[in-house]
C-alpha positions, -999 to 999 in steps of 0.1 A, spaced: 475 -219 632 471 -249 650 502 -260 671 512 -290 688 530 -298 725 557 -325 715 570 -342 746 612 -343 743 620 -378 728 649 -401 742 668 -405 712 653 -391 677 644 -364 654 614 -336 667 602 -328 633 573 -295 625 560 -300 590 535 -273 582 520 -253 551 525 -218 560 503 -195 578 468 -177 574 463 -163 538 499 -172 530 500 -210 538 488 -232 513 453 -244 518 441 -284 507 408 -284 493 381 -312 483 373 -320 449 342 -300 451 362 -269 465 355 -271 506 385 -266 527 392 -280 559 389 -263 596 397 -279 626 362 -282 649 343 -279 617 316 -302 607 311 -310 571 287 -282 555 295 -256 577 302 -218 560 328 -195 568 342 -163 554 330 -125 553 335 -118 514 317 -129 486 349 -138 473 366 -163 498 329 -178 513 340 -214 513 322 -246 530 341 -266 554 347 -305 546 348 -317 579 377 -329 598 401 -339 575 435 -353 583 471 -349 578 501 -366 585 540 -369 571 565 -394 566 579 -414 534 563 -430 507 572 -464 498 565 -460 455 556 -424 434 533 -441 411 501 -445 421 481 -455 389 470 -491 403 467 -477 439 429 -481 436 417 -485 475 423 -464 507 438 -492 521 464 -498 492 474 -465 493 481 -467 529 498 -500 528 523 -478 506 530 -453 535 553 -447 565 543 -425 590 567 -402 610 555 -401 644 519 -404 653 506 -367 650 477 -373 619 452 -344 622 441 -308 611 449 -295 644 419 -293 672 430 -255 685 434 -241 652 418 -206 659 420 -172 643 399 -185 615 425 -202 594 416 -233 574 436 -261 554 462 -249 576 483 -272 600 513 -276 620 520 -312 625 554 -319 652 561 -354 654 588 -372 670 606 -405 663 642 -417 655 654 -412 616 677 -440 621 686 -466 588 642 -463 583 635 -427 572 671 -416 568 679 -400 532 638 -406 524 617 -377 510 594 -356 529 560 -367 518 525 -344 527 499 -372 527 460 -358 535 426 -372 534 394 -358 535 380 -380 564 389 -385 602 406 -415 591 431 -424 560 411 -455 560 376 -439 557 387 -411 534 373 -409 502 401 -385 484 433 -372 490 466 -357 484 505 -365 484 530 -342 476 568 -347 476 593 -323 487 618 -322 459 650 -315 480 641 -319 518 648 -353 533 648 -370 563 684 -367 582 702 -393 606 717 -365 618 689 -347 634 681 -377 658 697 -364 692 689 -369 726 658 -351 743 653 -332 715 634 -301 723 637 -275 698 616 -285 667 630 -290 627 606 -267 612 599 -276 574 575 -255 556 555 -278 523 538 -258 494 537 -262 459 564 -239 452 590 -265 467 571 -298 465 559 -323 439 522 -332 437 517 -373 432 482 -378 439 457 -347 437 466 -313 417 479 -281 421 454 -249 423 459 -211 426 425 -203 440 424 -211 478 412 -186 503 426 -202 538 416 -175 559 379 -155 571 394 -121 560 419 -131 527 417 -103 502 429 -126 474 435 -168 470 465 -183 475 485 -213 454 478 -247 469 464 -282 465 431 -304 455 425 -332 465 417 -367 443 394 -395 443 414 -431 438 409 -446 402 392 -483 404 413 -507 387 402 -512 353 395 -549 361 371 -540 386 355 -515 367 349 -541 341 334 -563 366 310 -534 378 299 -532 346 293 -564 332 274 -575 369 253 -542 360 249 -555 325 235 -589 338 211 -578 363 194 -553 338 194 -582 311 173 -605 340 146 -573 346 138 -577 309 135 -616 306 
């Protein structure tokens, strides 16, 4: 699993949000079923069995922190939705080391200070399936029902890491959907629960502007 050197912080919270490991963690996949791997370009194959032979989706990224609404239904840009978002430190990657095979599956540490910002918030998963949220095209945020950030855990020079575990037996999935058939190792012998992705809905009012631009310029080629 990939894993992350978090220098101690002055005053604050060292936080490890991750989703498991090898076939038991719980793998994010596109909507056409590729899972990520760190080092992996896009179209690239990986696995040994007929069964869990996957294609990679390219770099992906992933990041934690708080979310600012839970109802994304007129969240229609990349931009929006990250407008909505509050990142905990500024670890956002699937993991460059990640070796052993494993992919979807990440170990984010992050440090910052909970303070009156994050205290009491939710633990929110937010992914994408580019190497930006900005130029990502789908993604995923799930909730932790019970796990919150605590004001409690900021300390001075933290060193020894809050280690939270996401899946979608203790999580709530807001943008994306939960799936029981993700292989997130080479060598699995059977799929594991876990998460698609989701493309952002246009708003209906730009929809209807697609379509009625469309409408005119096809009504010109016939004049």
């Amino acid at each position: 699993m990939a894993s992350m050197f978090t220098m101690p912080f002055a005053n604050g919270a060292l936080y490890t949000l991750n989703n498991g490991s090898g076939s038991a963690a719980a793998g994010i996949q596109t909507t056409t079923g590729a899972v990520f791997r760190s080092g992996s370009t896009a179209g690239a194959t990986f696995g040994t069995g007929a069964q869990n032979i996957q294609t990679s989706a390219g770099p992906g990224i992933v990041a934690f922190g708080f979310f600012s609404t839970d109802d994304f239904s007129t969240t229609s840009t990349a931009a929006s939705l990250v407008s909505l978002f509050t990142q905990f430190g500024s670890s956002a990657e699937f993991g460059g080391a990640s070796t052993g095979g494993n992919r979807s599956v990440f170990s984010r540490a992050a440090t910052q200070t909970i303070g009156t910002t994050f205290n009491t918030k939710s633990i929110y998963l937010f992914s994408g399936n580019g190497s930006t949220f900005a130029n990502s095209t789908e993604f995923l945020v799930a909730k932790m029902d019970s796990t919150v950030f605590a004001a409690a855990d900021d300390t001075a020079n933290a060193t020894v890491a809050k280690v939270i575990t996401i899946n979608p037996a203790n999580s709530t999935v807001l943008l994306g959907s939960e799936i029981s058939n993700v292989y997130t190792t080479n060598t699995d012998a059977s799929n594991t629960a876990g998460w698609q992705m989701a493309e952002l809905v246009p708003e209906p009012s730009s929809a209807l502007l697609g379509a009625i631009g469309a409408l005119i310029l096809l009504r010109r080629r016939r004049i």
